[in-house]
HTML snippet that shows the backbone in 3Dmol.js (N, CA, C, O; Angstrom):
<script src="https://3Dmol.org/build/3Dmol-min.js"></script>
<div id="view" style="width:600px;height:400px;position:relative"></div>
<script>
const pdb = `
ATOM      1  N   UNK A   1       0.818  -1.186   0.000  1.00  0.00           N
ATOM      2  CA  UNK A   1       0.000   0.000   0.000  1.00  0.00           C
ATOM      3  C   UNK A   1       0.859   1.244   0.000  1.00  0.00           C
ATOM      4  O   UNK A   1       0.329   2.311  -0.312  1.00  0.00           O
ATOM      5  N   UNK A   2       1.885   1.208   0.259  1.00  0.00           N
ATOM      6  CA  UNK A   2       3.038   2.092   0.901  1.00  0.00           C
ATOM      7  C   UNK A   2       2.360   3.181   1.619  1.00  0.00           C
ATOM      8  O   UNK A   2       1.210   2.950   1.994  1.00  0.00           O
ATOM      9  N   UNK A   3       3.034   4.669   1.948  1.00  0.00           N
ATOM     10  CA  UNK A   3       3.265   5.367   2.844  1.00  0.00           C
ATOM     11  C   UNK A   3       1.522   5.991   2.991  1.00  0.00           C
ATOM     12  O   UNK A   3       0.930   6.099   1.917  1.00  0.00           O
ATOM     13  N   UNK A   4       0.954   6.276   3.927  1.00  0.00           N
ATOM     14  CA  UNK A   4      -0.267   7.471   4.053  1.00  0.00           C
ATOM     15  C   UNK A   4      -0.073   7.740   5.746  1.00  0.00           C
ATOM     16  O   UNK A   4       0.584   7.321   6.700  1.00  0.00           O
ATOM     17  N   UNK A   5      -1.215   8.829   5.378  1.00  0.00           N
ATOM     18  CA  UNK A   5      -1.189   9.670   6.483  1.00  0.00           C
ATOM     19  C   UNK A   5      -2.043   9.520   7.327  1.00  0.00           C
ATOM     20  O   UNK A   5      -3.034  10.107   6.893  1.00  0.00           O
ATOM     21  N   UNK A   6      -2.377   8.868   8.755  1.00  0.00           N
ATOM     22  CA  UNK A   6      -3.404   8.673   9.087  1.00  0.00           C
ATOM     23  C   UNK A   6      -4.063   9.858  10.188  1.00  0.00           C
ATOM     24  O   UNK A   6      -3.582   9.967  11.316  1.00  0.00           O
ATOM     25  N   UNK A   7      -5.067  10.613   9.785  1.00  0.00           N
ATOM     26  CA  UNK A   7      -5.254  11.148  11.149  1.00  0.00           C
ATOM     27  C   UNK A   7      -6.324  10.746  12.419  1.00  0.00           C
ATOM     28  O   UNK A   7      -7.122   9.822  12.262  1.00  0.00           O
ATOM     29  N   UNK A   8      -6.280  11.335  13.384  1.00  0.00           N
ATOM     30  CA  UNK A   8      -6.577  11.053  15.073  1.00  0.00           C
ATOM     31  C   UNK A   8      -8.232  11.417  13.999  1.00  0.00           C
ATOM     32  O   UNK A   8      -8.499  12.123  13.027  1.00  0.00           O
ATOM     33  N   UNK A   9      -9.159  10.237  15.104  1.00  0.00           N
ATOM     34  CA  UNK A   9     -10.471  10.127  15.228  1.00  0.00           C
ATOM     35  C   UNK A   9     -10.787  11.941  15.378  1.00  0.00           C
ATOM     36  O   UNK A   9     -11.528  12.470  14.548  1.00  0.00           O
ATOM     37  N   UNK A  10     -10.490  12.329  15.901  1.00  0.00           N
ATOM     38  CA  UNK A  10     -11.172  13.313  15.986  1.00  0.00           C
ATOM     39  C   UNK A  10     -10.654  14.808  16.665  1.00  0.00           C
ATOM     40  O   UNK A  10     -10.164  14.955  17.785  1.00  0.00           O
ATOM     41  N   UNK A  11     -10.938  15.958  15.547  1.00  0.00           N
ATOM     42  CA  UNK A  11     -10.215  17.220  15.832  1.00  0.00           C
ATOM     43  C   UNK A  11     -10.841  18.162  16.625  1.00  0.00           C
ATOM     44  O   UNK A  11     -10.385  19.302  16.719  1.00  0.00           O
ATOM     45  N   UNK A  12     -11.754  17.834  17.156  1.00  0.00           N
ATOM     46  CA  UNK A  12     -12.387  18.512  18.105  1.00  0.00           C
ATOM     47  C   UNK A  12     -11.882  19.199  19.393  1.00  0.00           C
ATOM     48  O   UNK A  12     -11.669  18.396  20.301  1.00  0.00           O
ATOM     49  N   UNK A  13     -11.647  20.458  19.680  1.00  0.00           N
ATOM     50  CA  UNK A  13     -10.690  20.796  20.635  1.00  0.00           C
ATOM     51  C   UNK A  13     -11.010  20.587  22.130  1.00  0.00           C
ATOM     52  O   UNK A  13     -10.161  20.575  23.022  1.00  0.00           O
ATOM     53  N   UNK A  14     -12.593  20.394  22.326  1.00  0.00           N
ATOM     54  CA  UNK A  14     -12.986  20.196  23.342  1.00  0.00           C
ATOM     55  C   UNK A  14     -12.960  18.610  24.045  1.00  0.00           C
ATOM     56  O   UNK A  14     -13.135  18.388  25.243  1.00  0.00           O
ATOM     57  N   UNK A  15     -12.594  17.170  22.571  1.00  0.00           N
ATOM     58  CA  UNK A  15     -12.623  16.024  23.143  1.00  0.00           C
ATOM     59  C   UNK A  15     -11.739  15.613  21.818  1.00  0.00           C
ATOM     60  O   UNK A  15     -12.188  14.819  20.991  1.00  0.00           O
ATOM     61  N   UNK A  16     -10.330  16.274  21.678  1.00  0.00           N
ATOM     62  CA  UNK A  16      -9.856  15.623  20.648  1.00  0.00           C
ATOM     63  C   UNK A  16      -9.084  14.275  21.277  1.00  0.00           C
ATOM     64  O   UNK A  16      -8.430  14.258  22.320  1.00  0.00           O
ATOM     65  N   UNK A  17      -9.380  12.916  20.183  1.00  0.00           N
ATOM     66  CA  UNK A  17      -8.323  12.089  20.005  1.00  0.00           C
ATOM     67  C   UNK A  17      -7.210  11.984  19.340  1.00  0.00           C
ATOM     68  O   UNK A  17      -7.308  12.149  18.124  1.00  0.00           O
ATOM     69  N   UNK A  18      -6.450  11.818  19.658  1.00  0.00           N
ATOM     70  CA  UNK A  18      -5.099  11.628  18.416  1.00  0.00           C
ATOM     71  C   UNK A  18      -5.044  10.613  17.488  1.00  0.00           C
ATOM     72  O   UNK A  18      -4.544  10.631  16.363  1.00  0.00           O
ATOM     73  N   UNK A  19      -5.696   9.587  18.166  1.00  0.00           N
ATOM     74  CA  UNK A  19      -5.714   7.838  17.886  1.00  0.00           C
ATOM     75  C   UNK A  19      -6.184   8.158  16.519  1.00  0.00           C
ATOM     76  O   UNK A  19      -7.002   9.046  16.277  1.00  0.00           O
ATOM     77  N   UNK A  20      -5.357   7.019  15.208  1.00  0.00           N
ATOM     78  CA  UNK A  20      -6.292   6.996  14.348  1.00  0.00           C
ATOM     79  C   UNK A  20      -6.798   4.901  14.203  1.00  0.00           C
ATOM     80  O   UNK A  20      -6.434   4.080  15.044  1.00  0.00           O
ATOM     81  N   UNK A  21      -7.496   4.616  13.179  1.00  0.00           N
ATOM     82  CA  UNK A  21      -7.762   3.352  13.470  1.00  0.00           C
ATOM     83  C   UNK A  21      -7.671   3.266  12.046  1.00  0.00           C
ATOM     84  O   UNK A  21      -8.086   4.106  11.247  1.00  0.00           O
ATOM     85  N   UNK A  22      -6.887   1.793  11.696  1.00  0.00           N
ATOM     86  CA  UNK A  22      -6.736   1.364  10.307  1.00  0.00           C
ATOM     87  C   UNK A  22      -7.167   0.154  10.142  1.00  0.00           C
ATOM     88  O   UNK A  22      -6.752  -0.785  10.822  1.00  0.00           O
ATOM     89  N   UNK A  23      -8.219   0.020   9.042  1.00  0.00           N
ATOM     90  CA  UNK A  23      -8.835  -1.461   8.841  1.00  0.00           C
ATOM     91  C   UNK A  23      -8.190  -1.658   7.648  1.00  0.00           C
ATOM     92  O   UNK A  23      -7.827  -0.626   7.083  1.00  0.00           O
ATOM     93  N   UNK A  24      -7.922  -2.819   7.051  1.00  0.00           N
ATOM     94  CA  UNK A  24      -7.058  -3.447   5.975  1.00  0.00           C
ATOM     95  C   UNK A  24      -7.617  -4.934   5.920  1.00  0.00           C
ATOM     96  O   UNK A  24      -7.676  -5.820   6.772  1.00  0.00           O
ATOM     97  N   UNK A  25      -8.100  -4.849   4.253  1.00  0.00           N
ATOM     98  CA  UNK A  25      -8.885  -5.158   3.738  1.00  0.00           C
ATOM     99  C   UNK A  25      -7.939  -6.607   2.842  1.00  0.00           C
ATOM    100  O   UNK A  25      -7.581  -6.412   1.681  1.00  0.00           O
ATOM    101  N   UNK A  26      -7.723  -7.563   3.324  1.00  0.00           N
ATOM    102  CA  UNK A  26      -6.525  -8.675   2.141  1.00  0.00           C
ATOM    103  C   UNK A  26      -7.035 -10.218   2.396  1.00  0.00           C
ATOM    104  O   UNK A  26      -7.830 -10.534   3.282  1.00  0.00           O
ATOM    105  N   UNK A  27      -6.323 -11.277   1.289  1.00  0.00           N
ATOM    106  CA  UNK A  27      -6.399 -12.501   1.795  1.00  0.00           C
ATOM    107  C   UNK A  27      -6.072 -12.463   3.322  1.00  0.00           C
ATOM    108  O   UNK A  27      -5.441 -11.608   3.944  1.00  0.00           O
ATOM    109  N   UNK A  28      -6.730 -13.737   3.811  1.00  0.00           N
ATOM    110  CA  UNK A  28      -6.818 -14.254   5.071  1.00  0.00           C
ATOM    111  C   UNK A  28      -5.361 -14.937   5.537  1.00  0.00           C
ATOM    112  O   UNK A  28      -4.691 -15.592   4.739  1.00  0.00           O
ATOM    113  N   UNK A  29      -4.931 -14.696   6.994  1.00  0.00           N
ATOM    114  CA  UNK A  29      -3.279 -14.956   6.908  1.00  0.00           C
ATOM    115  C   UNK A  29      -2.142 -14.370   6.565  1.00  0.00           C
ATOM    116  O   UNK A  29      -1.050 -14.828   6.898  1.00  0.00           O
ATOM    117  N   UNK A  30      -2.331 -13.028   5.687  1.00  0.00           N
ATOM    118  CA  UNK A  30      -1.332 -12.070   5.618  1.00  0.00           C
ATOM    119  C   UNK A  30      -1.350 -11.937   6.625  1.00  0.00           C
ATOM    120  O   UNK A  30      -2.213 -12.121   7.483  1.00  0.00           O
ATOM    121  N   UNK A  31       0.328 -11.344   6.643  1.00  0.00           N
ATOM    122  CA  UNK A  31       0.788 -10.466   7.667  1.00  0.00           C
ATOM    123  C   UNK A  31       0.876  -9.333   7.255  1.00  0.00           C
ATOM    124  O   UNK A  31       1.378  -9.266   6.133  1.00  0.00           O
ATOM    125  N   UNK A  32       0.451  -7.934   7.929  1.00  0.00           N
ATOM    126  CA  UNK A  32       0.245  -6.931   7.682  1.00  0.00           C
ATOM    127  C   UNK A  32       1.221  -6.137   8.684  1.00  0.00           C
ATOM    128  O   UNK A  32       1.431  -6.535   9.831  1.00  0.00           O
ATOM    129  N   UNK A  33       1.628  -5.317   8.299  1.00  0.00           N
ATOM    130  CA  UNK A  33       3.083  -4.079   8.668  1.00  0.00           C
ATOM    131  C   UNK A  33       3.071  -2.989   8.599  1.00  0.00           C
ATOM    132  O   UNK A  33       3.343  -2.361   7.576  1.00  0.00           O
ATOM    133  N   UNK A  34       2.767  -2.534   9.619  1.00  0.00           N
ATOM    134  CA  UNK A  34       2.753  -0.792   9.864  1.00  0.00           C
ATOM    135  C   UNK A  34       3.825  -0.417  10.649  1.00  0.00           C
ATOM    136  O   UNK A  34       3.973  -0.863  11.787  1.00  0.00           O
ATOM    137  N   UNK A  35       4.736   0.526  10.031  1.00  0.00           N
ATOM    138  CA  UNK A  35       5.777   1.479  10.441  1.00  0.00           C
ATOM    139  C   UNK A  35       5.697   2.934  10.118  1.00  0.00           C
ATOM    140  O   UNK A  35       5.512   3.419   9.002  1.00  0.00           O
ATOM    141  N   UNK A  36       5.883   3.656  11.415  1.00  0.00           N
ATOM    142  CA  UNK A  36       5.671   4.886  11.372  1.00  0.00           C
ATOM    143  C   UNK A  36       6.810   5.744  11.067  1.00  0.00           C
ATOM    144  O   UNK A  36       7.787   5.237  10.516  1.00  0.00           O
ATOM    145  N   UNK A  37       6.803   6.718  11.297  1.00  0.00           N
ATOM    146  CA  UNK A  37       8.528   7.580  10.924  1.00  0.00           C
ATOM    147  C   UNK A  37       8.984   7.761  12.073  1.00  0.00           C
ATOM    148  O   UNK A  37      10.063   8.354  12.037  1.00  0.00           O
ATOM    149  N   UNK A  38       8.478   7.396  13.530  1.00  0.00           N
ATOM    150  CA  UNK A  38       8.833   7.796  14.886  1.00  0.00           C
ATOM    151  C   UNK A  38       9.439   5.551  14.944  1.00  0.00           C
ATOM    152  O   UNK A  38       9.503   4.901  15.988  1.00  0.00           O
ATOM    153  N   UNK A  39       9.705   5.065  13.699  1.00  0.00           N
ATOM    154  CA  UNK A  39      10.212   3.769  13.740  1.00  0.00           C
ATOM    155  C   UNK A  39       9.498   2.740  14.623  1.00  0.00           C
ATOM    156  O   UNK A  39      10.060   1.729  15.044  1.00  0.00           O
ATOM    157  N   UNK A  40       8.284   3.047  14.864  1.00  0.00           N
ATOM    158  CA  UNK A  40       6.848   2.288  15.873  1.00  0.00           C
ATOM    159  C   UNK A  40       6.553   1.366  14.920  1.00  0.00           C
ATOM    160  O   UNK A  40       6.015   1.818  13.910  1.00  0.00           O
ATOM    161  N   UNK A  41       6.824  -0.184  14.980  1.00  0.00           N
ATOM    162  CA  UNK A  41       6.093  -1.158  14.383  1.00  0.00           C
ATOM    163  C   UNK A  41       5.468  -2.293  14.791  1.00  0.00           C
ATOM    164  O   UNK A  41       5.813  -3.024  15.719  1.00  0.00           O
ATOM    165  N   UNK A  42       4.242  -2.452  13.839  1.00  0.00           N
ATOM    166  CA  UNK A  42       2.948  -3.236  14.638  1.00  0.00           C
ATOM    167  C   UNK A  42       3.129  -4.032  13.087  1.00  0.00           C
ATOM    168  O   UNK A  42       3.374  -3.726  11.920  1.00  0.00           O
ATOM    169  N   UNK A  43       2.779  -5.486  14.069  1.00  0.00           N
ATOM    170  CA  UNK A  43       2.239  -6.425  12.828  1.00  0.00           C
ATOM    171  C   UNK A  43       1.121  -6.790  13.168  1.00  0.00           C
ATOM    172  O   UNK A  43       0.883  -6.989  14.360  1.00  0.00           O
ATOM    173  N   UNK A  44       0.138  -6.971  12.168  1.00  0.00           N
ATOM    174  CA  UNK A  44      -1.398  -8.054  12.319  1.00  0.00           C
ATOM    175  C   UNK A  44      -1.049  -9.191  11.531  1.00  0.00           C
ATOM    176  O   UNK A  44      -0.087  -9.249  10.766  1.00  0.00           O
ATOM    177  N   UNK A  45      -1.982 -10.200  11.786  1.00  0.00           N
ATOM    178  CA  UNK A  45      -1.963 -11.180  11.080  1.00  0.00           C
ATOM    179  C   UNK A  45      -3.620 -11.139  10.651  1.00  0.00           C
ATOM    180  O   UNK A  45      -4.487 -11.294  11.510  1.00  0.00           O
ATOM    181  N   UNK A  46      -4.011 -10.861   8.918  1.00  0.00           N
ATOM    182  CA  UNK A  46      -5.380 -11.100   8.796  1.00  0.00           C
ATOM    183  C   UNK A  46      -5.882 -12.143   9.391  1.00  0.00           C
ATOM    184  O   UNK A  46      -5.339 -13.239   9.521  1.00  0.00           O
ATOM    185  N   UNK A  47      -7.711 -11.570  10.037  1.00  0.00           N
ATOM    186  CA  UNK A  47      -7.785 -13.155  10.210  1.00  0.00           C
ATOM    187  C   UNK A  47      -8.831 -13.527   9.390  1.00  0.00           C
ATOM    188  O   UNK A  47      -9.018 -12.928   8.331  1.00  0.00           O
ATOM    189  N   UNK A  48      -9.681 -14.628   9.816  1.00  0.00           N
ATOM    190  CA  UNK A  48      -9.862 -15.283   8.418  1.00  0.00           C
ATOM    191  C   UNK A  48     -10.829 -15.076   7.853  1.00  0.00           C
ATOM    192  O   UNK A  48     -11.143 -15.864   6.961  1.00  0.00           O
ATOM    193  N   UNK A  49     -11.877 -13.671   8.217  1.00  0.00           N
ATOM    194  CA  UNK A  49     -12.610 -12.935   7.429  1.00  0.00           C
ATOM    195  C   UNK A  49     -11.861 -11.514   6.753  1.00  0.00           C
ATOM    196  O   UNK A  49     -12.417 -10.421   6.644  1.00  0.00           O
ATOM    197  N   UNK A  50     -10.780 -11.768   6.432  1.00  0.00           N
ATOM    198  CA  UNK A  50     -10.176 -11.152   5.820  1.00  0.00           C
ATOM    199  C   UNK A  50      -9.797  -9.388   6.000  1.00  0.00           C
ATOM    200  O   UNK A  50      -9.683  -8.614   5.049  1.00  0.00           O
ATOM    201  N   UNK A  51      -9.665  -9.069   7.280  1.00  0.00           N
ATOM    202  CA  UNK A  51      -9.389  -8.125   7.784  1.00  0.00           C
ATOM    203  C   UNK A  51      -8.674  -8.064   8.798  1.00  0.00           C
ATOM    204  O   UNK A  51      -8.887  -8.966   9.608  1.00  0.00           O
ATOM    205  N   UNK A  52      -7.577  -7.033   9.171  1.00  0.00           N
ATOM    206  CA  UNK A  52      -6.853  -6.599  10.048  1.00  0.00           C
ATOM    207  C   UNK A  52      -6.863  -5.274  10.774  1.00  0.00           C
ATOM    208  O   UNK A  52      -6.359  -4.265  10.280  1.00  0.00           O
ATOM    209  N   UNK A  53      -7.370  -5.295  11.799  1.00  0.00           N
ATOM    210  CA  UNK A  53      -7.731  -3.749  12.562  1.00  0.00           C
ATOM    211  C   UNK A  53      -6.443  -3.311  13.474  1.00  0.00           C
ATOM    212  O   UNK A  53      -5.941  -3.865  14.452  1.00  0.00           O
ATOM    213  N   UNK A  54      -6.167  -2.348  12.921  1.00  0.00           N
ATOM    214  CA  UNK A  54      -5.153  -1.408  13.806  1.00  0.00           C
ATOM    215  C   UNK A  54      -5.664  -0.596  14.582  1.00  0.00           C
ATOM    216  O   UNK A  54      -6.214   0.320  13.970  1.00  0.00           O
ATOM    217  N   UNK A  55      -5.744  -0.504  15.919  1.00  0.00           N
ATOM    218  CA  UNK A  55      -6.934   0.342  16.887  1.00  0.00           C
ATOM    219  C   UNK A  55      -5.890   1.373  17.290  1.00  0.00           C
ATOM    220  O   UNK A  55      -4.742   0.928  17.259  1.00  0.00           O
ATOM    221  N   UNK A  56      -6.014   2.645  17.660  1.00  0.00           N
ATOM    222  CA  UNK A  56      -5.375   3.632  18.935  1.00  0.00           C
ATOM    223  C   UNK A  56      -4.170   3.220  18.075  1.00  0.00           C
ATOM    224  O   UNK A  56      -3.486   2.409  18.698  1.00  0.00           O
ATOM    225  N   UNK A  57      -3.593   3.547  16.652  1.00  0.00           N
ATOM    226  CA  UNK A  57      -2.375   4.312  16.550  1.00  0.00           C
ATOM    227  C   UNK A  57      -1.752   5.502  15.826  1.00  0.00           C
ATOM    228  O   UNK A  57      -2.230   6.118  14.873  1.00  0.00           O
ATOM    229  N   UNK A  58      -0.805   5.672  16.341  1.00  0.00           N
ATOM    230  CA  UNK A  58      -0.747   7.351  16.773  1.00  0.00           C
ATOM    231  C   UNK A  58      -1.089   8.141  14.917  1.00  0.00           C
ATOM    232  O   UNK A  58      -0.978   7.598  13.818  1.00  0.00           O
ATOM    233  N   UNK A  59      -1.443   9.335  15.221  1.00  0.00           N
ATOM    234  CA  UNK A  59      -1.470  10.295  14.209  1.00  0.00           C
ATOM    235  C   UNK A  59      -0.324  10.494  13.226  1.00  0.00           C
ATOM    236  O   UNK A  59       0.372  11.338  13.790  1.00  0.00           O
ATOM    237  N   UNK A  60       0.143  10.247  12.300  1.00  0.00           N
ATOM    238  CA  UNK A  60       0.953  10.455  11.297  1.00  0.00           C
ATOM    239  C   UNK A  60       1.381   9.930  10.278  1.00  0.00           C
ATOM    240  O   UNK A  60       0.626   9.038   9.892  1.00  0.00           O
ATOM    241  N   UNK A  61       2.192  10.064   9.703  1.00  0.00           N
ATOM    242  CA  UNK A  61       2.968   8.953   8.737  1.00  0.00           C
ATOM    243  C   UNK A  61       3.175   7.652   9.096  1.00  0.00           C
ATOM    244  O   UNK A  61       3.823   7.507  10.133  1.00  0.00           O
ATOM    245  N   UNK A  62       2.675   6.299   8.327  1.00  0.00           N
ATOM    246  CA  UNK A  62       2.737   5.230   8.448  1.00  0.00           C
ATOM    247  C   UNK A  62       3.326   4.642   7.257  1.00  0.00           C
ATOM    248  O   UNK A  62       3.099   5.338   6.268  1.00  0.00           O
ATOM    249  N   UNK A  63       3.960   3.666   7.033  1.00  0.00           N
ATOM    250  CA  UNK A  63       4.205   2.806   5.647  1.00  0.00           C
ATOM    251  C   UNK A  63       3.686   1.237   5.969  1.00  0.00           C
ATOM    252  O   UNK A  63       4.281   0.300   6.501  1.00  0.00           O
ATOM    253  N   UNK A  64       2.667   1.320   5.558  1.00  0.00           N
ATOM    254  CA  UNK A  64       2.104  -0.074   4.932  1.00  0.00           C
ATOM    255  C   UNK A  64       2.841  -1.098   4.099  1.00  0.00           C
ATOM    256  O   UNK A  64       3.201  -0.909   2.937  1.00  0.00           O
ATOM    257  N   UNK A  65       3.052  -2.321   4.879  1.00  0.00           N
ATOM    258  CA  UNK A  65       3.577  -3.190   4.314  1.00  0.00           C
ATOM    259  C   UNK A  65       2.757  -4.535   3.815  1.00  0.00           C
ATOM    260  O   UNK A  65       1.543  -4.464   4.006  1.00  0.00           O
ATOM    261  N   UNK A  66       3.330  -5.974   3.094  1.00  0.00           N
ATOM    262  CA  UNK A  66       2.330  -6.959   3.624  1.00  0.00           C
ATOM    263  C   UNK A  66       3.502  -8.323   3.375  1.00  0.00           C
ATOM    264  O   UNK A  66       4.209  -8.447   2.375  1.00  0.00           O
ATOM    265  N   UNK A  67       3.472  -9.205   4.494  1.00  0.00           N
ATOM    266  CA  UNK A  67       4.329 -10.411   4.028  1.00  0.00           C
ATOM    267  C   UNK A  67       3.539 -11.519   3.501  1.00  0.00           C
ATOM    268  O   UNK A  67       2.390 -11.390   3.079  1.00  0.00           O
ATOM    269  N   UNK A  68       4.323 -12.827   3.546  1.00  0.00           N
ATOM    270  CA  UNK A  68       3.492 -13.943   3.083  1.00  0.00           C
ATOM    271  C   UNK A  68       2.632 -13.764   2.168  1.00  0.00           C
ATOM    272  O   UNK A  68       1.538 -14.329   2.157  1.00  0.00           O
ATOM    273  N   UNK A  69       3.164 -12.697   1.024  1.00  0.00           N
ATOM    274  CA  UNK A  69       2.082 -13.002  -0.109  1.00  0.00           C
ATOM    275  C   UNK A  69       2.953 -12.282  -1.488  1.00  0.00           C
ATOM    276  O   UNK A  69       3.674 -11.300  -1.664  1.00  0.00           O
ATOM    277  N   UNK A  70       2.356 -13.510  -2.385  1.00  0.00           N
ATOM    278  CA  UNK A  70       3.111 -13.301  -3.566  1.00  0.00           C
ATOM    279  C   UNK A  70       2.899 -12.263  -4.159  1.00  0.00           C
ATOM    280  O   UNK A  70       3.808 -11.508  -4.504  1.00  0.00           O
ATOM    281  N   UNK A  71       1.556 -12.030  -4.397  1.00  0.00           N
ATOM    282  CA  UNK A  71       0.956 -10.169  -5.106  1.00  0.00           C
ATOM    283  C   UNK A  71       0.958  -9.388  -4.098  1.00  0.00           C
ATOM    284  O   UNK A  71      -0.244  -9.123  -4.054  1.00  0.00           O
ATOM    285  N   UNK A  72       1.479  -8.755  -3.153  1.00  0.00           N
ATOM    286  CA  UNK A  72       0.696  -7.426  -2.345  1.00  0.00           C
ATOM    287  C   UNK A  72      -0.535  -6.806  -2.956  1.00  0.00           C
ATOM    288  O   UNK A  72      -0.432  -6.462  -4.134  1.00  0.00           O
ATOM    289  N   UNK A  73      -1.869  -6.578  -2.239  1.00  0.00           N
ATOM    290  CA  UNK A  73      -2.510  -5.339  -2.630  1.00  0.00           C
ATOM    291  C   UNK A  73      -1.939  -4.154  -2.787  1.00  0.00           C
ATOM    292  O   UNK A  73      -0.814  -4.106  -2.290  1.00  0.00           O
ATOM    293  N   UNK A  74      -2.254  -3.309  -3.229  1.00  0.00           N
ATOM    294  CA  UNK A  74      -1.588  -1.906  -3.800  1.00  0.00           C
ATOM    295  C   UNK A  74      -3.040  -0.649  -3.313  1.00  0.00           C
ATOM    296  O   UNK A  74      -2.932   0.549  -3.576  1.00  0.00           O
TER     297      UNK A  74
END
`;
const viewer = $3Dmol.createViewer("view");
viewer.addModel(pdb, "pdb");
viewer.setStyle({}, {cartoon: {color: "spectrum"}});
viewer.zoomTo();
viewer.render();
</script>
């Protein structure tokens, strides 16, 4: 997928979150790879309805990766 920007749930100054949340959408059993530019990395493993949820992480630059698979989604 490579690099995007994720932002916080919500900019509201009176109840802002920072958190953003990433769902990722692939065959079942990827491993899925998020690295940020602050070098923070999280792996999921899809599961077997074919999604991987990244909950509460932080606001910014991420690079999307994916292992165990011959095509990556794009």
């Amino acid at each position: 997928m490579g690099k995007m920007f994720l932002y916080g749930r919500s900019q509201k100054k009176t109840k802002a979150d920072p958190y953003a949340k990433l769902t990722v959408n692939c065959p079942p059993g990827v491993t899925v790879c998020a690295i940020s530019v602050d070098t923070d990395t999280i792996l999921k493993v899809v599961s077997d309805k074919g999604v991987a949820v990244f909950n509460r992480i932080t606001e910014g630059y991420w690079d999307i990766t994916f292992a165990d698979v011959e095509f990556p989604p794009t």
